[in-house]
C-alpha positions in Angstrom: 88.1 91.1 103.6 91.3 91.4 102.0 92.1 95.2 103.2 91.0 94.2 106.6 93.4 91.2 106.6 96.2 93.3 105.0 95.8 96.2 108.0 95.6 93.3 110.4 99.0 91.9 109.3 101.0 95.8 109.0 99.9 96.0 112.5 102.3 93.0 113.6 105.2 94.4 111.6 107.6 97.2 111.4 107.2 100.0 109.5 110.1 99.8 106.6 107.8 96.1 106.1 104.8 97.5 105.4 104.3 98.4 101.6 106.6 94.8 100.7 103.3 93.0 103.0 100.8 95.0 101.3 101.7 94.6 98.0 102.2 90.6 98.8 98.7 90.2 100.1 97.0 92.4 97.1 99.2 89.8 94.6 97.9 86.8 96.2 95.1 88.1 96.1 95.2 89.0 92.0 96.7 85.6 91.3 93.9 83.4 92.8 91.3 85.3 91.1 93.2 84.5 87.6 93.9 81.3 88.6 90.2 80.7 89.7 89.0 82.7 86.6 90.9 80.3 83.9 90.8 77.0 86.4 88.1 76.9 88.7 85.3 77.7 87.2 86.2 76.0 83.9 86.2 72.8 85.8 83.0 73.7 87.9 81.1 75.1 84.7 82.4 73.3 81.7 81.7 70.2 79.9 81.6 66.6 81.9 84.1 64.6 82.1 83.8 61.0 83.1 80.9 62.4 85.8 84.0 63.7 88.0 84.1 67.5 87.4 82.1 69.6 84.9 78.4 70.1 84.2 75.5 69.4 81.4 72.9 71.7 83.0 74.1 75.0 80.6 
């Protein structure tokens, strides 16, 4: 999904643009999986909490 959405986007640009948008979209993309990866699924997967975030089925 990413690669389609980075082709999708160099389309709408000019040329001299197009490695600067690539490389941005392939960052985001890198930095939400870390950030998911040490955040997201530590508050999805890990201990309870005052019943707001977390999870005692493991």
């Amino acid at each position: 999904m990413q690669a389609g959405f980075v082709c999708y986007e160099v389309g709408f640009i000019q040329s001299k643009n197009v490695i600067s948008v690539a490389i941005e979209n392939i960052l985001t993309f890198v930095i939400t999986t870390l950030v998911y990866c040490f955040l997201g699924f530590a508050l999805m997967f890990g201990p309870t909490h005052l019943g707001i975030f977390g999870t005692n089925y493991w």
